[in-house]
C-alpha positions in Angstrom: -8.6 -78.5 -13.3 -12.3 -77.9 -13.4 -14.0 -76.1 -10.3 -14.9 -77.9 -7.5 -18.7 -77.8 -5.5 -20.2 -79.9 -3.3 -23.6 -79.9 -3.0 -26.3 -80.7 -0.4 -28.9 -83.7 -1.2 -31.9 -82.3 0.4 -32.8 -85.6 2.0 -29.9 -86.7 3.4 -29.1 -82.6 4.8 -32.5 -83.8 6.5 -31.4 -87.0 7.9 -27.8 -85.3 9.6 -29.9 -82.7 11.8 -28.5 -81.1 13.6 -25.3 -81.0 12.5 -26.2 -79.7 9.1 -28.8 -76.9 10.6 -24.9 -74.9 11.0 -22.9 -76.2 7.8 -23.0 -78.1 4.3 -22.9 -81.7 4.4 -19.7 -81.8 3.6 -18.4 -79.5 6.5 -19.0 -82.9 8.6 -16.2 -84.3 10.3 -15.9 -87.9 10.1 -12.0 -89.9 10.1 -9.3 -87.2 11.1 -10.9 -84.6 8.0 -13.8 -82.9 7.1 -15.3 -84.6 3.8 -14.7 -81.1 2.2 -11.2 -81.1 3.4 -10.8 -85.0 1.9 -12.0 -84.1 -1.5 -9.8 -80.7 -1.4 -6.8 -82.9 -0.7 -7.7 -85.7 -3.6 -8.3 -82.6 -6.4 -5.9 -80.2 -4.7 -7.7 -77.3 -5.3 -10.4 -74.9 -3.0 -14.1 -75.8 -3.1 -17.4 -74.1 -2.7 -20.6 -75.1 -1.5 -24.4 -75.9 -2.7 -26.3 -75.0 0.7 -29.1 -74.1 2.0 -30.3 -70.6 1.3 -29.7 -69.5 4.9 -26.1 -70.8 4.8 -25.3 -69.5 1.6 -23.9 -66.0 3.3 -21.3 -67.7 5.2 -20.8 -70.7 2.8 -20.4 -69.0 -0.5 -20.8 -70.8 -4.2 -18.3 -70.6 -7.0 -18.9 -71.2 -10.5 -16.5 -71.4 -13.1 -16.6 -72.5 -17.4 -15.9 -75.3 -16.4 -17.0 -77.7 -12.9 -17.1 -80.8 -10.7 -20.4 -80.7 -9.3 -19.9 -83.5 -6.0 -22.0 -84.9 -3.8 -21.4 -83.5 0.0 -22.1 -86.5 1.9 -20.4 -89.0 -0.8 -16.8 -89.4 0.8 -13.3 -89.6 -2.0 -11.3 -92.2 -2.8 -8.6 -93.1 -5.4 -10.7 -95.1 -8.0 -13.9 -92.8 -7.2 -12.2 -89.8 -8.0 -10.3 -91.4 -11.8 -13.8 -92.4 -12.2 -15.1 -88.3 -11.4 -12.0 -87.2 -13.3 -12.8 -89.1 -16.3 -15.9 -88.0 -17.0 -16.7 -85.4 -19.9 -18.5 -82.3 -20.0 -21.9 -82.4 -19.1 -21.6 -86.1 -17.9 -23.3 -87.6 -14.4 -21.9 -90.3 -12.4 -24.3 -92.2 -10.4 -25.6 -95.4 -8.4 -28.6 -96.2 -8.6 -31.0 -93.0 -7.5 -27.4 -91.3 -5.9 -25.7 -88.4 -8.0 -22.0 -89.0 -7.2 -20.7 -86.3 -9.5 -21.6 -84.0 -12.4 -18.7 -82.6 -14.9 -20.7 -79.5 -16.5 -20.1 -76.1 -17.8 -21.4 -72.9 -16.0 -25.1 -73.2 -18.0 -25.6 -76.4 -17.1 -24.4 -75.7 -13.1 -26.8 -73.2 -12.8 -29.8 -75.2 -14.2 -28.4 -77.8 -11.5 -28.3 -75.4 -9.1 -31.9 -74.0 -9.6 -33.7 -76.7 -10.5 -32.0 -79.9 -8.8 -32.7 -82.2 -12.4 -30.3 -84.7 -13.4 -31.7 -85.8 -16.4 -30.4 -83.0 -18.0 -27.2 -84.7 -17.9 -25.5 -88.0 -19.7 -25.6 -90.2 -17.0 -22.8 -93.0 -16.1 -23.2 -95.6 -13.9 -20.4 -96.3 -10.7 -20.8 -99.9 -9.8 -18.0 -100.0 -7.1 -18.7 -99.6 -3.3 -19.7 -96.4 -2.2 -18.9 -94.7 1.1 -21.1 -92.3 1.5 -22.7 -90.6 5.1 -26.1 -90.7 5.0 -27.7 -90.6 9.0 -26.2 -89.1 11.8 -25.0 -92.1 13.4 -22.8 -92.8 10.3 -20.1 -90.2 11.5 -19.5 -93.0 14.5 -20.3 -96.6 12.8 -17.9 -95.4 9.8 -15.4 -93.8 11.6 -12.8 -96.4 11.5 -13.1 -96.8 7.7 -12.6 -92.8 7.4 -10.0 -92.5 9.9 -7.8 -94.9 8.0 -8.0 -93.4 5.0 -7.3 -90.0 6.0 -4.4 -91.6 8.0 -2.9 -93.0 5.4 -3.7 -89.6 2.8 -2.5 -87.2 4.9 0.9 -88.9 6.1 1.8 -90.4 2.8 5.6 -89.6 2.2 5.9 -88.3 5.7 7.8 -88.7 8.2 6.4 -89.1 11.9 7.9 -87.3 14.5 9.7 -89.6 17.2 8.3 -90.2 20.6 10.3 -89.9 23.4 10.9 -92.8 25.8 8.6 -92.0 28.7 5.5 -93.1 26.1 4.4 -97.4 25.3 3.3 -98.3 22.3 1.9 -101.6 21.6 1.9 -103.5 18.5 3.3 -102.5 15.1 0.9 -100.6 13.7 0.7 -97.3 12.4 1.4 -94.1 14.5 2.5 -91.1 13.2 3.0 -87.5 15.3 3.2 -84.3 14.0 5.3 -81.4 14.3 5.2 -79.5 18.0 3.1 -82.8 19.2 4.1 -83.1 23.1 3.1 -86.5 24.1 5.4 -87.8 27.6 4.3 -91.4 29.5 1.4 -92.4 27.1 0.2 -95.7 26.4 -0.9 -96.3 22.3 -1.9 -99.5 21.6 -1.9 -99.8 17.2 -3.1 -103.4 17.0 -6.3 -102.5 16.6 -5.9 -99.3 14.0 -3.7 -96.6 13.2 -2.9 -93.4 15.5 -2.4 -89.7 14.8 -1.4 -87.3 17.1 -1.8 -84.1 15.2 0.1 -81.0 15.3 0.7 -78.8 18.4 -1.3 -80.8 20.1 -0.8 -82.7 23.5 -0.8 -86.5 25.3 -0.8 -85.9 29.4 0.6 -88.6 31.1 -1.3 -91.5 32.0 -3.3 -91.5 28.9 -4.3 -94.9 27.2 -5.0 -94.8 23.2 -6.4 -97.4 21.2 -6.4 -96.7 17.9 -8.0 -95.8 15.5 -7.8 -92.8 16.7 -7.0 -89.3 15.9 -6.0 -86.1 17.7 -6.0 -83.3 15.7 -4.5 -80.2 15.7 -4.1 -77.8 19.4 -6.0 -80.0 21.1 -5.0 -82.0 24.4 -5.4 -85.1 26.2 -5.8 -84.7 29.5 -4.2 -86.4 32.3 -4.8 -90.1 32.5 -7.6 -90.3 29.5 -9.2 -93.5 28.1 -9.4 -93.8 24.8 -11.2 -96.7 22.6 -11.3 -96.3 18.8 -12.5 -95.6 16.5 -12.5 -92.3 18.2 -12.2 -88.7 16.3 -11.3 -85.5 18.7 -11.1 -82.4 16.5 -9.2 -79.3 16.5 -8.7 -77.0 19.4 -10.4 -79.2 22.4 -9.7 -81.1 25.4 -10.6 -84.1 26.4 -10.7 -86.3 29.7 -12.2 -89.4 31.3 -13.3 -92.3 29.1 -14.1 -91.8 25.3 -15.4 -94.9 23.2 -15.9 -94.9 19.4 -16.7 -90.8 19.3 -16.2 -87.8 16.7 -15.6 -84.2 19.0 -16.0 -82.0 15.5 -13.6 -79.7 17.2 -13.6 -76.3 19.1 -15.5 -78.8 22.2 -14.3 -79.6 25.5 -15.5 -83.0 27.8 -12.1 -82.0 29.8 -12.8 -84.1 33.3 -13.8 -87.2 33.8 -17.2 -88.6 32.3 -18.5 -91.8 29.7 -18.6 -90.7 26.3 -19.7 -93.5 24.1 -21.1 -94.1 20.0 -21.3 -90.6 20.3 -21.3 -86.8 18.1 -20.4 -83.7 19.0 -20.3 -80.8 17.3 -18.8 -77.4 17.6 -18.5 -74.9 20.7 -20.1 -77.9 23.1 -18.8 -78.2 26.2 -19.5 -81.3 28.7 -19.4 -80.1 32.3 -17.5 -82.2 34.9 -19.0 -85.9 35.4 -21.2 -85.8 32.5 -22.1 -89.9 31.2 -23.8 -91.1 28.5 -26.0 -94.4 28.0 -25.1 -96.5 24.6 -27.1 -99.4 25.5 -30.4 -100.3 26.5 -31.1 -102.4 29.6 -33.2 -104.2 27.5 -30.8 -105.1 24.8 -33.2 -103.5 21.8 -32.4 -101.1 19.0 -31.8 -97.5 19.7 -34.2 -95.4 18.6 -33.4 -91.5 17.7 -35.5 -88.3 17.0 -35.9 -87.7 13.2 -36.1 -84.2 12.3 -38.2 -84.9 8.9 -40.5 -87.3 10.6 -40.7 -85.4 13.5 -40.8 -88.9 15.5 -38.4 -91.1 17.2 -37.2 -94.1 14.4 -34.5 -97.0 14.8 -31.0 -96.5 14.1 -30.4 -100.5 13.7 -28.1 -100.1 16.1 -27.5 -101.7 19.8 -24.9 -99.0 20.8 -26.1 -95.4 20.3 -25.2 -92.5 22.6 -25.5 -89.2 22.5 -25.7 -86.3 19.6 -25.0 -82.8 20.5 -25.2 -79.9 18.0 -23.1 -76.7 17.5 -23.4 -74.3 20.9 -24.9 -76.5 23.2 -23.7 -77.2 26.5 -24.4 -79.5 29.9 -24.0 -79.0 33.2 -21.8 -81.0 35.9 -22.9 -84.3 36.4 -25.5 -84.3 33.5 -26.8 -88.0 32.6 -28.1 -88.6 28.9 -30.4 -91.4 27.7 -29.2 -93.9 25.1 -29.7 -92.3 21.7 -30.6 -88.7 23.3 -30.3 -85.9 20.1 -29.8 -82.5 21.3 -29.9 -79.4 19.2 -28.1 -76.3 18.9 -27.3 -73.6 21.3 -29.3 -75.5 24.3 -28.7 -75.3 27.9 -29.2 -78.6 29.9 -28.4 -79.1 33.6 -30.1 -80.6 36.9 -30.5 -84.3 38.1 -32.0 -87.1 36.4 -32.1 -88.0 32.7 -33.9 -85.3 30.2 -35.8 -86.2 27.6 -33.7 -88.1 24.5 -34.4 -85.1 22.5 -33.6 -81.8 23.5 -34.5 -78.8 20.9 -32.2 -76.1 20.0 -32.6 -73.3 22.5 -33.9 -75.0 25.3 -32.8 -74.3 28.6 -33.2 -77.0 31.7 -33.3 -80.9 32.2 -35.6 -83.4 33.6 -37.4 -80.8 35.4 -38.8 -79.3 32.3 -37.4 -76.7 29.6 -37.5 -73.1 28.8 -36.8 -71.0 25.9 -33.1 -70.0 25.9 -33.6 -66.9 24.6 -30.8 -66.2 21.3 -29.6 -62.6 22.4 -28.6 -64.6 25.8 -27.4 -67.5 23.0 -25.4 -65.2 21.5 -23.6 -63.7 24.7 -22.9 -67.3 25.8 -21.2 -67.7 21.9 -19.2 -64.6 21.9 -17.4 -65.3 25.1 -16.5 -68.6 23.8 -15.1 -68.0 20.6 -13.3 -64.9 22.2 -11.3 -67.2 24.3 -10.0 -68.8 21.0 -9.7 -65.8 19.4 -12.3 -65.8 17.0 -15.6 -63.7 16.6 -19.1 -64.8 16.2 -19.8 -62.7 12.8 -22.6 -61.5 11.2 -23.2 -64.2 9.1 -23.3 -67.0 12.2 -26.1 -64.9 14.1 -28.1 -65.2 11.2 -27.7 -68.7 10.6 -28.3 -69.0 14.9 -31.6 -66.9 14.1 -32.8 -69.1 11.6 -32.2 -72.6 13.9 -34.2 -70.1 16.8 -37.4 -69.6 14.6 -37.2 -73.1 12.7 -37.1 -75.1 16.2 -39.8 -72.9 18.0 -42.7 -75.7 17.5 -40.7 -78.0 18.9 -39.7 -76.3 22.0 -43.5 -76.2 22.5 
């Protein structure tokens, strides 16, 4: 089995700021997996990563005699990856200007590597559909496609844990619970997409699911939570109030009540008591969102876009955000009224005006996190925090 790496298109890692300022493209959650974790399970076998330089310490590359070189933000399926599998050394799959894969020895990664040139490959066209993430409000719109998928990868030849007969479930359409799942007097409605409760995770009573949805693993549903899919919470992180068509990356808490809707959030975020966002003009029009590489607000296309939060960042109680607000990383937003629809990284404040939040105070606010999960902040991430501090400081200005 050749050695797998997923690379970064420089464009696209433009257009999924700032999600991508604190891992690869493919590090993205979208559907119940990461798209790393999706093509890991597909080739069964480890990966490595094509990053940004400033990533590359925590993110490490591996290359091998012989490799799959795959694009991060392209997502796996069966007839994608026969078409990736039978390719032969040195060859490129594409469509149109898109590099799906590359099949190459360890000369030919390196050039890739270096010098980002294609044509030094035999290229092969890929006419079927391609499902691939390429703006930030793609981890919502296509999270019902994804979430079925991984569904159905991940519990293939399974066997679901029973619920007990406290919980409701409507319909009969897929659910499947994991081991050590404790769900008692929920309601899970599967006519309109599947359900997975992951493992050692946890349903309070009163809570109303509609799939798709997914819960994965050691994180909870509060008492008497609303869900409407498609809706993603990741690992470790609790969630309450009323959640609509949403992907919680993980390690994030919105644990009281609040709207969440057509929403991202990524890592170590935590939404204080009461905290609602907008999805929808008053006026009916397309959303328009800050664009890092225009440095300008442009339309989504959309009609319902919400709110997305980078790694670190938190709110406080009662915080209100504007339809299609972008926040950064590692900022600090509390008071009354709405703040502006985009926050930088390290800013500190609300509708009354932003400060600098300093990054030694950034990293405090980190460590005592991640402590109470039992991890550290290492080396590597303060670095990688350092860098988003200095990239984002015309911004804050």
């Amino acid at each position: 089995m050749p050695n797998l790496i997923l690379f970064d298109e420089p464009k696209i890692r433009e257009q999924l700021l700032p999600f991508t300022y604190t891992r690869p493209i493919a590090e993205i959650r979208i559907g119940i997996l990461t798209i790393t974790k999706k093509w890991e399970q597909h080739f069964n076998t480890a990966s490595s990563f094509i990053t940004s330089e400033y990533l590359k310490e925590k993110y490490l590359l591996k290359i091998e005699d012989e490799n799959f070189i795959i694009n991060g933000a392209v997502l796996p399926n069966e007839n994608l990856v026969k078409a990736i599998n039978a390719l032969q050394l040195n060859e490129c799959l594409v469509q149109h200007e898109t590099i799906i894969a590359i099949r190459c020895n360890r000369d030919k990664a390196e050039n890739f590597i270096h010098h980002f040139l294609p044509g030094i490959f035999e290229k092969k066209t890929y006419s079927e559909a391609l499902f691939q993430v390429s703006h930030v409000w793609d981890i919502f719109s296509k999270n019902a496609e994804a979430l079925t998928a991984d569904f159905d990868l991940i519990t293939h030849g399974r066997v679901s844990q029973p619920l007990n007969e406290t919980n409701t479930v409507i319909g009969n359409g897929k659910i499947f619970v994991d081991e050590g799942a404790i769900v008692n007097a929920a309601i899970f409605n599967t006519t309109t997409g599947c359900i997975y409760i992951g493992k050692d995770t946890e349903v309070m009573e009163g809570s109303v699911v509609r799939g798709p949805f997914a819960l994965c693993e050691h994180s909870t549903l509060k008492i008497s939570t609303k869900i409407y899919g498609a809706t993603t919470i990741g690992p470790h992180s609790k969630v309450g109030g009323e959640i609509n068509n949403s992907v919680i990356f993980g390690f994030s808490n919105k644990a009281h009540d609040g709207f969440l809707g057509n929403s991202v959030i990524g890592e170590w975020c935590n939404l204080g008591a009461d905290t609602n966002n907008s999805n929808l003009k008053n006026n009916y029009v397309e959303v328009k969102l800050w664009n890092y590489e225009a440095e300008e607000f442009t339309s989504t296309g959309l009609q319902f876009c919400g709110l997305f939060m980078g790694d670190h960042s938190k709110c406080g109680i009662n915080t209100m955000f504007n339809t299609g607000t972008l926040v950064g990383v590692s900022a600090n937003i509390f008071g009354s009224g709405f703040p502006r629809n985009f926050v930088p990284s390290f800013s500190w404040g609300g509708a009354q005006g932003f400060t600098t939040f300093q990054v030694a105070k950034a990293f405090e606010v980190a460590e005592k996190v991640m402590e109470r999960r039992g991890l550290q902040l290492t080396v590597a991430d303060k670095k990688i925090l350092e860098y988003i501090f200095y990239s984002e400081e015309k911004s804050r200005k």
